[in-house]
C-alpha positions as CSV (number, residue, x, y, z in Angstrom):
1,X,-54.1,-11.0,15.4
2,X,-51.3,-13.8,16.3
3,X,-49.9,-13.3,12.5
4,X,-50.2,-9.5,12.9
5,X,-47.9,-9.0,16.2
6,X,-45.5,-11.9,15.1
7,X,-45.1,-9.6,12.0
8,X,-44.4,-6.8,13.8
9,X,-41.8,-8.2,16.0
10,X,-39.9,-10.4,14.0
11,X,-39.8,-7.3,11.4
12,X,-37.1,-5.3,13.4
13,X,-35.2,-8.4,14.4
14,X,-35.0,-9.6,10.9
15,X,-34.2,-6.0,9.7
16,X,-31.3,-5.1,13.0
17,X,-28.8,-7.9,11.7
18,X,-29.4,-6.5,7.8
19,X,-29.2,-2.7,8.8
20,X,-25.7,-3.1,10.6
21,X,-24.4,-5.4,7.8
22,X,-25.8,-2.2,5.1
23,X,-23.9,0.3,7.5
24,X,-20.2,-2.0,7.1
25,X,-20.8,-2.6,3.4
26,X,-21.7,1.4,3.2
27,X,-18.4,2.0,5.2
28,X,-16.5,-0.5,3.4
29,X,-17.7,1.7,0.0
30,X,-16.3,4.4,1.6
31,X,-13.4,3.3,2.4
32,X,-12.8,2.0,-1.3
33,X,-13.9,5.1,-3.0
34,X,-11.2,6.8,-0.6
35,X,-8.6,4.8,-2.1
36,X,-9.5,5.4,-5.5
37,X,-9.1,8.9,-5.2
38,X,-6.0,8.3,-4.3
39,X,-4.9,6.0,-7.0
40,X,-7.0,8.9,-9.5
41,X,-4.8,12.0,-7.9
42,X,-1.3,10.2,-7.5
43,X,-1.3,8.1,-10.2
44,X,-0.6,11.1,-12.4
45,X,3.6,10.5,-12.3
46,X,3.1,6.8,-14.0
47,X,4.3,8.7,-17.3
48,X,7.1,10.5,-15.6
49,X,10.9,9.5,-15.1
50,X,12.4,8.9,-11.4
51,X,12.7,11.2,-9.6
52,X,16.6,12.6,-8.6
53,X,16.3,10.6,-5.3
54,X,15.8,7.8,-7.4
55,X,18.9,7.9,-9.4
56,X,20.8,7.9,-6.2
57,X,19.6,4.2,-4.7
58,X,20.7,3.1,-8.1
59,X,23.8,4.5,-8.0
60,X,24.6,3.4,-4.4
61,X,23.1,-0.2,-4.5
62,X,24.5,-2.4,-2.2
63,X,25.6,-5.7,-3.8
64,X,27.0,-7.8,-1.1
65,X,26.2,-9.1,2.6
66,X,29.8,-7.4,3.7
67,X,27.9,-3.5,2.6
68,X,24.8,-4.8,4.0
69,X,26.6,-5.2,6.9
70,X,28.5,-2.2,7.2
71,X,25.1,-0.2,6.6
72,X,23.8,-1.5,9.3
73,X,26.5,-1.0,12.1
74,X,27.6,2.6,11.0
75,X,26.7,5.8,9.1
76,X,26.3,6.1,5.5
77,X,28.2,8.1,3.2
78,X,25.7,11.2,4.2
79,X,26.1,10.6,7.9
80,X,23.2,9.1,8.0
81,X,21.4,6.0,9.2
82,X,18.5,4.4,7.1
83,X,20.1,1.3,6.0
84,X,17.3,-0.5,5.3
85,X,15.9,1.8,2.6
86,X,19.8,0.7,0.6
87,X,18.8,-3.0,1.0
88,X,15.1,-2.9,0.1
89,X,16.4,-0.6,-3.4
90,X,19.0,-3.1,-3.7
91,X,17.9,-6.3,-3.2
92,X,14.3,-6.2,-3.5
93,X,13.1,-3.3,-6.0
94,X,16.3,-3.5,-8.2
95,X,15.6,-6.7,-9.1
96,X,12.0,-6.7,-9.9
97,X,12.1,-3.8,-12.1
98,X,15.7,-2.5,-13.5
99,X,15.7,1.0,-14.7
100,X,12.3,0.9,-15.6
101,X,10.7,3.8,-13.5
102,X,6.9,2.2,-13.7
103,X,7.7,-0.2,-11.4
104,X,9.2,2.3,-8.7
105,X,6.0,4.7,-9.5
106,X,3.8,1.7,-8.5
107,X,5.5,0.8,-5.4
108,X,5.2,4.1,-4.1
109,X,1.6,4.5,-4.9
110,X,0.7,0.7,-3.5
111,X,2.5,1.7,-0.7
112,X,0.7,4.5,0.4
113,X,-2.7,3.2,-0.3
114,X,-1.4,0.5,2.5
115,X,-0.5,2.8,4.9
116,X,-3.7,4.3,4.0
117,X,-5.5,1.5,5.2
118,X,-3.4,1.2,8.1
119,X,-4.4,5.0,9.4
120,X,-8.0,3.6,9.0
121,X,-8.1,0.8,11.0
122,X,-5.9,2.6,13.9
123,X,-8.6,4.9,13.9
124,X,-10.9,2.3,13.9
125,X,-8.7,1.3,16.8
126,X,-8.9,4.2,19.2
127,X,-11.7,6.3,17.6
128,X,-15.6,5.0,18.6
129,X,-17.2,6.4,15.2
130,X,-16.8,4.8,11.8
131,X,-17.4,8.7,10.8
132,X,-14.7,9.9,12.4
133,X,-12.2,7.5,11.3
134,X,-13.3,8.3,8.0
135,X,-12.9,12.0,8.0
136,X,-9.1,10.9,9.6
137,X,-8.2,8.7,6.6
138,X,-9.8,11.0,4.0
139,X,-7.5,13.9,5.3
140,X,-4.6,11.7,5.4
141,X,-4.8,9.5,2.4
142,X,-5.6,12.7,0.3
143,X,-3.4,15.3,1.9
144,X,-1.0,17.4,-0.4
145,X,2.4,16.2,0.8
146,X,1.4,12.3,-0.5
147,X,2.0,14.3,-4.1
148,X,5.7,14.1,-3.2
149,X,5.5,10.8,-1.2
150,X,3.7,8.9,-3.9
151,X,6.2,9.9,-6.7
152,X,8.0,6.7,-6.9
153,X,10.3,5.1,-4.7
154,X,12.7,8.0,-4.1
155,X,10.9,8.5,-1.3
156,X,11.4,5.1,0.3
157,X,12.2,6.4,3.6
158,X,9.2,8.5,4.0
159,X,6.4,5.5,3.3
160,X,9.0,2.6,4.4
161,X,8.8,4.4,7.7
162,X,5.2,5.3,7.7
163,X,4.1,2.2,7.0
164,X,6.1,0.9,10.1
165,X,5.4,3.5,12.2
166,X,1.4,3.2,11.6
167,X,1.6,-0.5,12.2
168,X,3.8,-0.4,15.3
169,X,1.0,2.5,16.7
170,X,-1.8,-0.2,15.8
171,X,-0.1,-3.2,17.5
172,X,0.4,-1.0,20.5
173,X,-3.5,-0.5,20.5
174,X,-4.5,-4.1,20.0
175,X,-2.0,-4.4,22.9
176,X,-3.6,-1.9,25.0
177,X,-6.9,-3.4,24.4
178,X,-6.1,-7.5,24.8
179,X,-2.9,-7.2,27.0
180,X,-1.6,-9.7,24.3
181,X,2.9,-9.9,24.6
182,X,2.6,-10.7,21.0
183,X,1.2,-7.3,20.0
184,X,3.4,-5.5,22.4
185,X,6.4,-7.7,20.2
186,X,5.0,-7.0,16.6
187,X,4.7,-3.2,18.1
188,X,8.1,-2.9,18.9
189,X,9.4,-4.8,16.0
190,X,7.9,-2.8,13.8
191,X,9.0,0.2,15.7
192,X,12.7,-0.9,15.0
193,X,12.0,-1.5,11.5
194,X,10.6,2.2,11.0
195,X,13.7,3.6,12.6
196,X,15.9,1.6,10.1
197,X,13.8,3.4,7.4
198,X,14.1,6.8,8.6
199,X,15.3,8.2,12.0
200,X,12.6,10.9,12.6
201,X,10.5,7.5,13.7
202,X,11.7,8.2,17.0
203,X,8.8,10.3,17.4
């Protein structure tokens, strides 16, 4: 009888710990399988050539500190301000790749895949159910507009920006939760690096 009810008892407190670690590995599957329908739907521009966006960073790569400089204290030639996305062509993609359009097409695609990940774990953030956070990042990570996004790097100042923008949002809300300054700073650096990316940040 003793073996019979110890059984039964330590059956569900061996099985609790094991159930919750199946339903993280289960969401962690989830979350994966997300990401590689991403990388199966925006993939499909790897053959392709840049895009006309892309032509233009080439064309108007900053090659100094002075024009660094001068990007960041006035407008650009198009009366614009989104100097960083002339220094991260210029000094950072350039570089590492050339002319070769690959390169470009995966940096857009990792890219979005991490802001993908980002919009999951905000949600995870401020949203109680793993479902729900889910549903968020499949809409997101799969919606039609990322076909433009994830071309290739001509469209540095939509997922420069978006990847700031999501990560100044999530330090915000592991500030709101742990009244931590450090989040608050992270939150509001990133915030400042988003607006360098793209202006409609201010949002």
């Amino acid at each position: 009888m003793a073996s019979t009810e110890h059984s039964s008892v330590a059956g569900p407190l061996f099985l609790e710990p094991r159930s919750a670690g199946d339903a993280s590995h289960r969401l962690l599957g989830a979350v994966g399988c997300v990401l590689l329908l991403e990388i199966a739907l925006f993939s499909w521009s790897f053959g392709q050539f840049f895009c006309g966006d892309s032509l233009y960073y080439l064309w108007y790569r900053v090659d100094t500190a002075a024009q660094a400089a001068r990007l960041l204290t006035q407008p650009d030639h198009l009366s614009s301000y989104r100097p960083l996305n002339y220094i991260v062509s210029s000094w950072l993609l350039f570089p590492l790749f050339g002319i070769n359009p690959l390169g470009y097409h995966f940096v857009a695609l990792g890219a979005h895949l991490l802001v993908s990940l980002l919009v999951f774990r905000l949600l995870r953030e401020v949203v109680a159910r793993p479902a729900a956070a889910l549903a968020g990042l499949l809409f997101f990570g799969l919606h039609v507009t990322n076909f433009y996004i994830t071309y290739d790097a001509s469209f540095l100042p939509d997922f420069g920006s978006g990847l700031f923008y999501v990560a100044a949002l999530l330090c915000y809300a592991h500030h709101a939760r742990s009244r931590r300054r450090v989040w608050l700073a992270a939150g509001l650096a990133s915030f400042v690096l988003a607006l360098l990316f793209k202006e409609s940040s201010i949002t």
